[in-house]
C-alpha positions as semicolon CSV with decimal commas, in nm:
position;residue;x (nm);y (nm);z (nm)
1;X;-10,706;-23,332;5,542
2;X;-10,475;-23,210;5,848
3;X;-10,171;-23,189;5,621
4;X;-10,334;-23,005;5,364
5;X;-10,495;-22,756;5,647
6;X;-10,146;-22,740;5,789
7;X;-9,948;-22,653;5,431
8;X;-10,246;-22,382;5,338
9;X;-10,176;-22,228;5,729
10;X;-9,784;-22,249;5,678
11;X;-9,810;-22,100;5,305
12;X;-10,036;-21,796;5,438
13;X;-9,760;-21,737;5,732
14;X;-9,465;-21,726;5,474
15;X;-9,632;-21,511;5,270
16;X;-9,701;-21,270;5,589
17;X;-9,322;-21,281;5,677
18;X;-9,235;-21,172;5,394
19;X;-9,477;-20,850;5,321
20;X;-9,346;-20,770;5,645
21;X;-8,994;-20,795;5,572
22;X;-9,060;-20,609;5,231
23;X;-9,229;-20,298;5,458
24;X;-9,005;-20,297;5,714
25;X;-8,678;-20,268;5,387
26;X;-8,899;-19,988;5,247
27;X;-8,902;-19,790;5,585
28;X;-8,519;-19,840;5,637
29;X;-8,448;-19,718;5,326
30;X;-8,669;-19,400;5,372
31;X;-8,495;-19,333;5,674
32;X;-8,140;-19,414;5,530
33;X;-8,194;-19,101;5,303
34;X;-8,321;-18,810;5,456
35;X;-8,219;-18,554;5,211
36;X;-8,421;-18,740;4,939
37;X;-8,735;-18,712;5,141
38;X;-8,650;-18,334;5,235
39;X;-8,597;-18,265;4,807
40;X;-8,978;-18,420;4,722
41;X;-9,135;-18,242;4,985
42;X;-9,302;-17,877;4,868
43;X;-9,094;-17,598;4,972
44;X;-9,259;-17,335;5,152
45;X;-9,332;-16,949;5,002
46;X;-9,043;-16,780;5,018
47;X;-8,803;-16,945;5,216
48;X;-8,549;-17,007;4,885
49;X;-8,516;-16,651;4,822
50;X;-8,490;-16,630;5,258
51;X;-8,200;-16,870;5,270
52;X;-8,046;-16,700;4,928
53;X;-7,995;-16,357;5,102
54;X;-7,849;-16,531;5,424
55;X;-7,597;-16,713;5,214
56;X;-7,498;-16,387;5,032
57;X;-7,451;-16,237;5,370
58;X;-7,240;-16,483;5,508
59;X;-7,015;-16,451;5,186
60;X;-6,893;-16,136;5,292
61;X;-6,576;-16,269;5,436
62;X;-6,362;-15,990;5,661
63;X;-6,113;-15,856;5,497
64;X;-5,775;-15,886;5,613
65;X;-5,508;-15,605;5,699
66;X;-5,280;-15,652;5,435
67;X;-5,563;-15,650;5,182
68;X;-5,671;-15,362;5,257
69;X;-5,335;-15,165;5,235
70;X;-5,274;-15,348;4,934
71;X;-5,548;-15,208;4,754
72;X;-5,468;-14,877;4,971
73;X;-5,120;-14,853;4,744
74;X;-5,284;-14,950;4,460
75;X;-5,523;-14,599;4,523
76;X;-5,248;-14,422;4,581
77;X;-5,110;-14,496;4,277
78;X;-5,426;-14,444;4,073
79;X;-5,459;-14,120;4,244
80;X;-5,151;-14,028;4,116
81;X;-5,202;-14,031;3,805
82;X;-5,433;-13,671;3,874
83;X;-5,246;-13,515;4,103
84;X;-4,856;-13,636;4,099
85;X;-4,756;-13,764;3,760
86;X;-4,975;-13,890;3,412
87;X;-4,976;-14,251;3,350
88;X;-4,680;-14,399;3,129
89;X;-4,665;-14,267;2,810
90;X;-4,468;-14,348;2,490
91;X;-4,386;-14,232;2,104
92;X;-4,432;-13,908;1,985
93;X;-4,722;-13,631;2,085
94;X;-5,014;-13,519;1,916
95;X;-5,158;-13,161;1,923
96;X;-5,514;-13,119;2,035
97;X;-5,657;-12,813;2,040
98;X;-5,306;-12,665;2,075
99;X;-5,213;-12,859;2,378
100;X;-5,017;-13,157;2,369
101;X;-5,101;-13,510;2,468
102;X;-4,920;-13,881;2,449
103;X;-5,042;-14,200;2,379
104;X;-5,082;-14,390;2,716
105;X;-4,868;-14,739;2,780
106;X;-5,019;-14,873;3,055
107;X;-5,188;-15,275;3,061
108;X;-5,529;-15,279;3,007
109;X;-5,561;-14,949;2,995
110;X;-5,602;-14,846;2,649
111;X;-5,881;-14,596;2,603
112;X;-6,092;-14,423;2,846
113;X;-6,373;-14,624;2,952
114;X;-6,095;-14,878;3,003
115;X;-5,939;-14,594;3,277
116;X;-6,299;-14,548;3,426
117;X;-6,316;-14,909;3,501
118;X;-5,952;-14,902;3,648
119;X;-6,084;-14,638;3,844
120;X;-6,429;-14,796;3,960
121;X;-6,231;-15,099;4,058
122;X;-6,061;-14,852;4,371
123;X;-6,281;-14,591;4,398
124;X;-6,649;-14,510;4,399
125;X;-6,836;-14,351;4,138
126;X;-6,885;-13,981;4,327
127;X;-6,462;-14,020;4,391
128;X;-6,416;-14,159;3,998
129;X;-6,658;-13,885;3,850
130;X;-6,447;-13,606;4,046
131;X;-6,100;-13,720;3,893
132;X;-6,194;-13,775;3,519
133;X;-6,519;-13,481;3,501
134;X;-6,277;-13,226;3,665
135;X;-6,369;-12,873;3,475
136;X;-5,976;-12,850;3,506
137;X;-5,920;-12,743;3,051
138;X;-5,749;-12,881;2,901
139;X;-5,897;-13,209;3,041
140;X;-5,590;-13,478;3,133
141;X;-5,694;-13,789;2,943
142;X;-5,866;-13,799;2,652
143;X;-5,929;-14,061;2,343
144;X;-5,797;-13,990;2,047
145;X;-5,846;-14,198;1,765
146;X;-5,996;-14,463;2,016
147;X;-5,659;-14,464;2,194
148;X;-5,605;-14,305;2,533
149;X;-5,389;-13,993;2,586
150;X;-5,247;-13,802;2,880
151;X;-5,188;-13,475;2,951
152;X;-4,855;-13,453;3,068
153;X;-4,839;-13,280;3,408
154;X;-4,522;-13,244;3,633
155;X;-4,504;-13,384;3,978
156;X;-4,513;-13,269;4,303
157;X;-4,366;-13,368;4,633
158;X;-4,382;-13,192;4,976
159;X;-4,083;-13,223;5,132
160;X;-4,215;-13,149;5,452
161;X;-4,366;-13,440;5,518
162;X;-4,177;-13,709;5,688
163;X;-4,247;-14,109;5,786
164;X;-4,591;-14,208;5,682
165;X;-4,775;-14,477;5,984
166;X;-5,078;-14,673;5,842
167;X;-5,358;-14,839;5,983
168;X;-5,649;-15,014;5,942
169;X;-5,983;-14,963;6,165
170;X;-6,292;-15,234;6,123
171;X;-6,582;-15,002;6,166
172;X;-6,849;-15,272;6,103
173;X;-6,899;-15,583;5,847
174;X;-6,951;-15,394;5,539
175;X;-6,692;-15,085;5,639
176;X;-6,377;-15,020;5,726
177;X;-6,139;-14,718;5,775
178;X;-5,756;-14,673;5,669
179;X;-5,591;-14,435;5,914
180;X;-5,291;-14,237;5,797
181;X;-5,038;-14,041;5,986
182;X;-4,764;-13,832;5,835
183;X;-4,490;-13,684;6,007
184;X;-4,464;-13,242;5,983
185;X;-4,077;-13,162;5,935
186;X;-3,927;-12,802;6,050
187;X;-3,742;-12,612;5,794
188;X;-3,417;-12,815;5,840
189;X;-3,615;-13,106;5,687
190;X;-3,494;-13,318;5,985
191;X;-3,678;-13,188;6,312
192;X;-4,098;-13,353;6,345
193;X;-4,276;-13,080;6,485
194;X;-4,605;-13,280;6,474
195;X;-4,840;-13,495;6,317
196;X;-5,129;-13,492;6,052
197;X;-5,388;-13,772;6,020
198;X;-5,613;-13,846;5,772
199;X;-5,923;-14,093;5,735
200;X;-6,044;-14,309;5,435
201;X;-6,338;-14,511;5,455
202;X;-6,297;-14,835;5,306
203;X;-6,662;-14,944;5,233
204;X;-6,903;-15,232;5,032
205;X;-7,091;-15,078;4,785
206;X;-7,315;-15,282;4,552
207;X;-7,096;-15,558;4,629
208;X;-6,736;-15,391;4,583
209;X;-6,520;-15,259;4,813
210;X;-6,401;-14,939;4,735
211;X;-6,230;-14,610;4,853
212;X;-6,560;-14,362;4,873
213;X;-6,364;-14,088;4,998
214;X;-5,971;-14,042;4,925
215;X;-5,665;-13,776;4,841
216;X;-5,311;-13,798;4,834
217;X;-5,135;-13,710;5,164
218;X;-4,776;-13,680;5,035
């Protein structure tokens, strides 16, 4: 009767050990993986769309010098193409209206929405809107045929402008400001009688950074 008393009492105490074991596994593994318990647990109103708009934030990385004046030459260029010289153009002119135009040769630029996005890529749309609706008639690019053509226009150059100096002014996290100075040359081309500046904010708008205010300064 003692030994069977004895093997029930040993039996029952096995069995305890080992519920306890089995809860005390469960609980290490719970707190093994936090990030399992945080993923079941409710979320709370609005703290996704919260910790979205933070993380967008912190994606807008500073832009480095040498960015910015890259893209500044690339404006220049684009600007150009208004004021300076037409875009590349090859094979023989058309007559539109009596004025002549040429069939533009430039990559990825092959009608004129194409050129408007070229544009909107540098420039803002108040800035891109004041180079390609200029009342200026004839109007220097136009499709024809669903191709682009150019007006051809001559260049200018003002010789009295001497070394360029450029640079770049961080005027907050979504802004910054290139800072251009040109050189003012006497009559004999040679002699700097002084210095013009000019300003171009460099800004983030709707999640692009572009020119929103620029001219040529050559």
């Amino acid at each position: 009767m003692e030994r069977r008393l004895f093997a029930v009492l040993l039996l029952a105490a096995m069995l305890f050990l080992s519920a306890c074991g089995q809860r005390k596994a469960a609980y290490d593994t719970a707190a093994s993986s936090p990030a399992e318990a945080v993923v079941s647990a409710p979320a709370e109103s609005g703290r996704t769309g919260i910790m979205e708009a933070k993380s967008t934030v912190n994606d807008c990385k500073p832009l480095t010098e040498e960015e910015i004046l890259l893209t500044y030459d690339r404006a220049v260029k684009a600007y150009g193409w208004f004021e300076t010289a037409a875009m590349p153009c090859s094979g023989s002119g058309v007559k539109v209206d009596g004025t002549l135009y040429q069939r533009v040769d430039y990559p990825g630029v092959a009608t004129l929405d194409e050129l408007r996005d070229c544009l909107s890529e540098l420039f803002s749309e108040p800035v891109v809107t004041r180079l390609l609706d200029s009342p200026v008639q004839p109007p220097l690019y136009i499709d024809v045929d669903g191709a682009l053509y150019a007006r051809p226009v001559g260049g200018r150059e003002n010789a009295t402008r001497g070394r360029e100096t450029r640079t770049v002014e961080k005027l907050g996290d979504t802004a910054y400001q290139v800072n251009v100075s040109v050189e003012d040359l006497g009559e004999d081309l040679q002699t700097v009688t002084g210095v013009t500046c000019f300003s171009f904010p460099y800004e983030l708008v709707d999640g692009h950074w572009v020119f929103t205010d620029f001219a040529l300064v050559g």
